[in-house]
C-alpha positions in Angstrom: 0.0 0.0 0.0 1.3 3.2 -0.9 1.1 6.6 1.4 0.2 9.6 0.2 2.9 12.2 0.0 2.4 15.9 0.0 2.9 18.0 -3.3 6.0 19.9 -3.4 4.5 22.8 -5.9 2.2 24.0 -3.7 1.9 27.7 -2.8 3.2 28.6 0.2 3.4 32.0 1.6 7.2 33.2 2.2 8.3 34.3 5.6 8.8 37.8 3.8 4.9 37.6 2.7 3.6 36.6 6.5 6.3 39.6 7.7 4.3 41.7 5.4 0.8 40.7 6.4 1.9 41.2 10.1 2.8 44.5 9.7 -0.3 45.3 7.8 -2.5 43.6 10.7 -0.3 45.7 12.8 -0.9 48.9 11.3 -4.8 48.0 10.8 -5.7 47.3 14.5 -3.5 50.5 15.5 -5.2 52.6 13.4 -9.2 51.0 14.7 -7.6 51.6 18.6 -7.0 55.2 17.9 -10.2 55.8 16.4 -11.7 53.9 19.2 -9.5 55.9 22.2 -10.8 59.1 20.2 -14.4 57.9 20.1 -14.1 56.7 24.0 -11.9 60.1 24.8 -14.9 62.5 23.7 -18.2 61.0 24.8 -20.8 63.1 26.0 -23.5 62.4 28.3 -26.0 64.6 26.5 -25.1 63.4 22.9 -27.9 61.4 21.6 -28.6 57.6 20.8 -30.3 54.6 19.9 -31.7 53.8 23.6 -32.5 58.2 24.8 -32.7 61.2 22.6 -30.2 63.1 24.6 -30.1 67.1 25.5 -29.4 68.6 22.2 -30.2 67.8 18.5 -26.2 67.8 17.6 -23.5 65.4 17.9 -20.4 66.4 20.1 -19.0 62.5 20.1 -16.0 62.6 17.1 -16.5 58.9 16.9 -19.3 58.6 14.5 -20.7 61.8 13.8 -19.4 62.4 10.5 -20.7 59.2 9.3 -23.9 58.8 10.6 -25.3 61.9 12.4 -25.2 65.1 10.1 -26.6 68.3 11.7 
């Protein structure tokens, strides 16, 4: 009976490639925590939400208000 054996021409990714892709997870997730600490750094109490309508009509949070809330 004969054993299977693994083919030699398959793609592999080179330890320069996974280097690469590290450093581009790396700067991907640094970037999404900064946006987070700045989104965490200005919350307001009276901005408003899903759950309460808040104070005041406008957006003071730097998080999401460009995206979603336009005044």
């Amino acid at each position: 009976m004969t054993q299977a054996t693994r083919n030699k021409s398959s793609a592999t990714l080179t330890p320069r490639l996974l280097r690469l892709l590290r450093e581009a997870a790396l700067y991907v997730l640094g970037a999404i925590s900064i946006y987070i600490l700045i989104a965490l750094w200005t919350f307001s109490v009276s901005d408003p939400s899903w759950s309460h309508l808040g104070s005041s009509n406008t957006v003071a949070n730097t998080g999401m208000s460009p995206i979603f809330f336009r005044s």
